[in-house]
C-alpha positions in Angstrom: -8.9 5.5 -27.0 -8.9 2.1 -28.8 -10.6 -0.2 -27.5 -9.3 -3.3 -25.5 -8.9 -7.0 -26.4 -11.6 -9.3 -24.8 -9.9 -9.8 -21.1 -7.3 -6.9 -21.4 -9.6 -5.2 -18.8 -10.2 -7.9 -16.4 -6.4 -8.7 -16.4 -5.4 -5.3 -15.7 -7.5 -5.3 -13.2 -5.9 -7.9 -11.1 -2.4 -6.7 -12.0 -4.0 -3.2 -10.2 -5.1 -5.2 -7.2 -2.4 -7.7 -6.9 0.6 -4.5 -7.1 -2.0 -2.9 -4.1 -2.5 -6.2 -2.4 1.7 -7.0 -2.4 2.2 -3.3 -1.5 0.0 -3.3 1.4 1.4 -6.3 3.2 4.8 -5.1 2.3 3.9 -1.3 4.3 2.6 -3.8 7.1 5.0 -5.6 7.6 7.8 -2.6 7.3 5.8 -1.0 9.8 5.5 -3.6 12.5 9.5 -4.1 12.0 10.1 -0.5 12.9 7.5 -0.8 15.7 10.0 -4.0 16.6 12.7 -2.7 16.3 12.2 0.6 18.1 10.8 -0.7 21.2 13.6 -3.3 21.3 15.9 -1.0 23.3 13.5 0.1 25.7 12.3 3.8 25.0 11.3 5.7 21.8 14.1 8.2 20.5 12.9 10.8 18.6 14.1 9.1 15.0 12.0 6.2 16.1 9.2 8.5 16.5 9.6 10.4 13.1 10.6 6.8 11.1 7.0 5.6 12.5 5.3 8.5 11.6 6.5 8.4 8.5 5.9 5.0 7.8 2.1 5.4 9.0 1.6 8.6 6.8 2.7 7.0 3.9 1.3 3.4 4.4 -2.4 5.7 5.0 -1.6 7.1 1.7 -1.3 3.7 0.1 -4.4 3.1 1.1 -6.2 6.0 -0.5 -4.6 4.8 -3.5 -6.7 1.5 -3.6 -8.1 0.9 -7.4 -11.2 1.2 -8.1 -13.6 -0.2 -10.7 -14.9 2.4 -13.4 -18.7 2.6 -14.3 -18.8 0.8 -17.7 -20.6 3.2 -20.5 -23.8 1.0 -21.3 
């Protein structure tokens, strides 16, 4: 593998954190407007219950994806 530019790896590494950051307030605030809008009629159908399920398994998955920082070779 070639190796980087001066920077090249710091910026990459906020365009990782900043697409995770962006990505996790986007999955809370789909969630919470499921939760919303679900509960706005009163009861839980069973679609509401499958669309927040859903929406919580893959929002958990998300968060396993969180970038970490490789061990630089000294």
């Amino acid at each position: 593998m070639p190796p980087f530019p001066a920077g090249a790896q710091e910026f990459l590494w906020m365009l990782k954190t900043g697409i995770w950051s962006v990505g996790t307030v986007s999955w809370v605030f789909g969630i919470s407007d499921r939760t919303l809008a679900a509960f706005m009629d009163g009861y839980l159908s069973a679609i509401d219950i499958v669309q927040l399920s859903t929406a919580a398994f893959f929002f958990v998955s998300w968060l396993f994806l969180k970038p970490m920082r490789l061990r630089s070779k000294n």
